[in-house]
C-alpha positions in Angstrom: -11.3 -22.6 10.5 -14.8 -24.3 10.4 -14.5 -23.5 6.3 -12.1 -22.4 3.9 -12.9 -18.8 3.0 -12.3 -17.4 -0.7 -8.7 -15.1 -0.7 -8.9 -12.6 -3.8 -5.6 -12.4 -5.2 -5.1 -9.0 -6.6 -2.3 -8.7 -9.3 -2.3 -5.7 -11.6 0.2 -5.2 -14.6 1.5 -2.8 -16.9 4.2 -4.0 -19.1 5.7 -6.7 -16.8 6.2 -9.5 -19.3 9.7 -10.1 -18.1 8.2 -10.9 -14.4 4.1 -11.6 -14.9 4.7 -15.5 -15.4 6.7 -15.9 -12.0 4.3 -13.6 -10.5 1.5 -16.1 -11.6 3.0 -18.9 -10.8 4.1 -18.0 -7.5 0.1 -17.9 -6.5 -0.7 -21.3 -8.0 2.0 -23.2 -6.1 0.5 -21.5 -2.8 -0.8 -24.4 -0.4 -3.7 -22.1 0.3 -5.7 -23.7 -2.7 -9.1 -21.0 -1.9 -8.0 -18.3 -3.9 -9.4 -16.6 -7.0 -6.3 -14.5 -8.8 -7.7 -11.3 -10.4 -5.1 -9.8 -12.8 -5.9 -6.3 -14.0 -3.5 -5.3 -17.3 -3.6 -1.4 -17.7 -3.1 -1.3 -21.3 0.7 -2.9 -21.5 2.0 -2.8 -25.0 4.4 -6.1 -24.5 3.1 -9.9 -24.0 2.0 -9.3 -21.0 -1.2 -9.7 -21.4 -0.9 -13.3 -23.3 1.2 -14.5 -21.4 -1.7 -14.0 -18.5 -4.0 -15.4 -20.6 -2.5 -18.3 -21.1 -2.4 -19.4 -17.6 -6.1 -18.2 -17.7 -7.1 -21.0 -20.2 -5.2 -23.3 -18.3 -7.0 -22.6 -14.3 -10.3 -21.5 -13.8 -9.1 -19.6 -10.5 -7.0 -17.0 -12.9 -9.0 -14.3 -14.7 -7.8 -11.8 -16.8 -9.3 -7.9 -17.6 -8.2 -5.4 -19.4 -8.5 -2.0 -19.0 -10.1 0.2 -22.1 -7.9 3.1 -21.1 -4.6 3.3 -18.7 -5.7 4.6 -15.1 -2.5 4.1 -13.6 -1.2 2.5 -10.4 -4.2 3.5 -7.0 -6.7 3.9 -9.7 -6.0 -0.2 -11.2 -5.7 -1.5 -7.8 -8.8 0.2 -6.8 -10.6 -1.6 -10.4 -8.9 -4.9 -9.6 -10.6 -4.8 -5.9 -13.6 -4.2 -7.7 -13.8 -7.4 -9.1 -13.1 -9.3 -6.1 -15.1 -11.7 -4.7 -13.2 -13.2 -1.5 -14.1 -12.6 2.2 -10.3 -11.4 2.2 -8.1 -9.4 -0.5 -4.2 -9.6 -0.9 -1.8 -8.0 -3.6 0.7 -9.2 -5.4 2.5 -7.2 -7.8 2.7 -8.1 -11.4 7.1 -7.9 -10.7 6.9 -9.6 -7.3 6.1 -12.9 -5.6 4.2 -14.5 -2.9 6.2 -17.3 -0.7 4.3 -20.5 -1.3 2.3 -20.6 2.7 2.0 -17.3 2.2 -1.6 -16.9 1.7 -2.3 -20.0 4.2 -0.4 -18.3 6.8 -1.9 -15.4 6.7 -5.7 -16.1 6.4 -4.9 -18.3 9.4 -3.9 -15.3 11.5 -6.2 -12.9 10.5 -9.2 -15.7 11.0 -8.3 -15.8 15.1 -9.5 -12.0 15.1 -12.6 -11.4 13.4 -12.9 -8.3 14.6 -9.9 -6.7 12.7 -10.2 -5.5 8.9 -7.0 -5.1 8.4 -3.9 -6.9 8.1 0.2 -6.4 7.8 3.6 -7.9 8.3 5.5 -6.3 11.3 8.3 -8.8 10.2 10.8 -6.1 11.1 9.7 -5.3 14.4 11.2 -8.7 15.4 7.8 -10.3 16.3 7.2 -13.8 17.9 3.6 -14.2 17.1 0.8 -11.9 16.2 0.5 -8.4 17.4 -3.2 -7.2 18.1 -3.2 -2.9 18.1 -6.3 -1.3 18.8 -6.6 1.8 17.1 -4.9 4.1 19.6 -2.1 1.8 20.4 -1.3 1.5 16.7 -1.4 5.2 15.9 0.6 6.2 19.0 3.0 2.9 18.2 2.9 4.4 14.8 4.3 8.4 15.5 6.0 7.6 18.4 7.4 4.8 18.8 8.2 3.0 15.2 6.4 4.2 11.9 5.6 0.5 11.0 2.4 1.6 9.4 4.4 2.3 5.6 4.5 -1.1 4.1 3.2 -1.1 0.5 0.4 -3.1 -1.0 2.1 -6.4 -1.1 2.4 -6.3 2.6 -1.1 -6.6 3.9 -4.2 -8.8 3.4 -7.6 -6.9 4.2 -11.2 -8.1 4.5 -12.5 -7.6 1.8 -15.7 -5.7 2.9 -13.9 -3.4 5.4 -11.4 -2.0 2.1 -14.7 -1.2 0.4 -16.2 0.6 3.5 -13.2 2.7 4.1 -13.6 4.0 -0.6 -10.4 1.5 -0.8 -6.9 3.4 -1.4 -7.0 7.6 -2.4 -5.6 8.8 -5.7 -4.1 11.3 -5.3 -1.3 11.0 -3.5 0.8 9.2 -6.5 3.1 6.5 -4.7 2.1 8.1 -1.1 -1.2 6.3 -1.4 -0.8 3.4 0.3 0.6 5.5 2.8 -2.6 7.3 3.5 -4.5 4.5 3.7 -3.6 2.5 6.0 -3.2 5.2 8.7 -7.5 5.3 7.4 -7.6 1.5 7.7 -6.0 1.7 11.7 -8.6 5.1 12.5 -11.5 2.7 11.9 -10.2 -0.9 12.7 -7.7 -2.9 15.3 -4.4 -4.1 13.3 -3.2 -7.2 13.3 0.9 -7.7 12.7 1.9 -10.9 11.2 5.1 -11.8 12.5 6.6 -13.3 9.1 7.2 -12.0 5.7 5.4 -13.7 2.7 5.8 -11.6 -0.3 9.5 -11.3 -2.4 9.4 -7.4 -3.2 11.6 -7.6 -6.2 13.4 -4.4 -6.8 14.3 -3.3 -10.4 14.2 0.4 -12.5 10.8 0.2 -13.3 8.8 0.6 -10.0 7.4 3.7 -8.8 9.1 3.6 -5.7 12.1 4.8 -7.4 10.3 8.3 -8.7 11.7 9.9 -5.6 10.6 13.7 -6.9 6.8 12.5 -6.6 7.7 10.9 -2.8 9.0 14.7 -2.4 5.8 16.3 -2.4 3.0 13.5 -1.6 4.4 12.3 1.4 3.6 16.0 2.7 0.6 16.1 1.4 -0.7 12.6 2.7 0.5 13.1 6.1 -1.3 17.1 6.7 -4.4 15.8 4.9 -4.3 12.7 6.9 -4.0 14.8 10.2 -6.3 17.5 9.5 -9.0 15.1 8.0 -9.1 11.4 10.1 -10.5 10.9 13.4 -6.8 10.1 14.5 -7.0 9.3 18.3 -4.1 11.9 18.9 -4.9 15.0 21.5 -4.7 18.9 19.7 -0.9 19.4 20.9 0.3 16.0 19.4 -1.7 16.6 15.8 0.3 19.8 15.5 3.8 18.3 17.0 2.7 15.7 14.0 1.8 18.7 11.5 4.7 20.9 12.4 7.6 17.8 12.3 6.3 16.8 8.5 7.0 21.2 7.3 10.0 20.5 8.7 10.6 17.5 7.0 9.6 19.0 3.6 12.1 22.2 4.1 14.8 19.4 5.0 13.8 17.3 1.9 13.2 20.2 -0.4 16.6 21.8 0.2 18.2 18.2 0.2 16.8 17.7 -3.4 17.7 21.5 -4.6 21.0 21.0 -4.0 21.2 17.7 -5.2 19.5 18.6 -8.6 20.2 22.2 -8.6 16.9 21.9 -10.8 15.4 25.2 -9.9 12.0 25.0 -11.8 11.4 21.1 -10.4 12.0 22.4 -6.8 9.3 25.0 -7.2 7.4 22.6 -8.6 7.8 20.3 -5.9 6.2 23.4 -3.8 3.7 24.3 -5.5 2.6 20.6 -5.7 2.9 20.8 -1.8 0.7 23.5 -1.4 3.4 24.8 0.6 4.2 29.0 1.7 6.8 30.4 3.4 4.4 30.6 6.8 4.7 26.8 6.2 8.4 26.8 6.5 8.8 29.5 9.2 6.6 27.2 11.2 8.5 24.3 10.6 11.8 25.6 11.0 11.2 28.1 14.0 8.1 25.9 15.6 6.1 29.0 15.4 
């Protein structure tokens, strides 16, 4: 690199005082010293926010804001990309941490191709070095060959400028979001896998990767929206092989969680959420 460019670390929080200071300190120990953390607090009612301030006061690179009213998960990490000033943006979670090269290793990669917007670890595809997709290789890699296009936030480092051209992440898709996305972020730019790891995704009750009921009905929804509405390079008969596999899915899932739960109103709910009708399900089950 001719110059160091600027990393925005993104970190938002909502009641995390148990993990925020790890989380903080993970960042300052990185060897990748170019890096303003941005740490968005969505109206935590513990010490979280203190305890942010207080490595604040300490390092000009940490700044704190707080939000005037909760907006919840997509909504905070949309606000806390708002405030970004880097050439690149990277999440950590408020719960997790970054591996201390991890932000040097990754601006390194993405900095040998310029003309990719978008970055994420392919860690578990076994990689020996970076994997350059075009946009049709990593769609088709992605529904036919291994779905390696579902790794949360944490996972990815994006320029900053191309996240803001593509309206950053959807809304409404609860935890699905991230999901939609980056199928958007691969229509309209080449993918680069990193062949390494370099964030610790702790696992705990509090994540919203646990509420399974909202996973029930928004990873239907993200997936048909996503088909019907981005220029997916995909021909007619393998958008509707695509369309037709996720009803079948949702019957599978749906009847998986009914008897599970044998919570009859949440299962209708979990239909109604889907937008799903009985034509939905005879054409998943039958391939009609």
């Amino acid at each position: 690199m001719s110059q160091p460019v600027l990393v925005s670390v993104l970190m938002t929080a909502y009641n995390r005082q148990a993990f925020i200071a790890e989380a903080v300190e993970s960042v300052l120990a990185s060897t990748y010293p170019h890096f303003e953390l941005i740490i968005v607090d969505d109206g935590s009612r513990d010490d979280t926010v203190s305890i942010a301030q207080s490595y604040a006061a300490k390092d000009s690179r940490v700044k704190v804001y707080i939000n005037e009213q909760n907006l919840g998960d997509y909504k905070n990490r949309n606000k806390a990309a708002s405030y970004a000033s880097g050439t690149y943006i990277m999440y950590v979670d408020s719960d997790d941490t970054i591996f201390p090269d991890g932000i040097e290793r990754c601006v390194h990669v993405m900095e040998q191709y310029p003309q990719s917007g978008f970055g994420m670890t392919g860690a578990k595809l076994n990689l020996k070095q970076p994997l350059f997709l075009n946009s049709e290789e990593a769609i088709q890699n992605h529904f036919f060959k291994e779905p390696f296009l579902m790794v949360g936030p944490g996972g990815t480092i994006q320029r900053r400028q191309f996240f803001e051209q593509i309206k950053q992440y959807p809304v409404k898709y609860g935890p699905a979001n991230d999901m939609y996305h980056h199928l958007k972020a691969a229509c309209f730019s080449p993918v680069v896998l990193l062949p390494f790891e370099f964030i610790y995704y702790r696992r705990h009750e509090g994540q919203e990767i646990n509420n399974q009921y909202s996973y029930l009905y928004n990873n239907y929804n993200y997936l048909r929206d996503a088909v019907m509405e981005l220029p997916l390079p995909l021909s007619s008969s393998e958008k509707k092989w695509i369309l037709k596999k996720n009803k079948r899915r949702f019957v599978t899932n749906i009847i998986s969680y009914f008897t599970t739960t044998f919570d009859l109103k949440k299962t209708f709910g979990a239909i109604r959420a889907a937008h799903f009708s009985l034509r939905n399900a005879l054409e998943g089950i039958f391939q009609v």
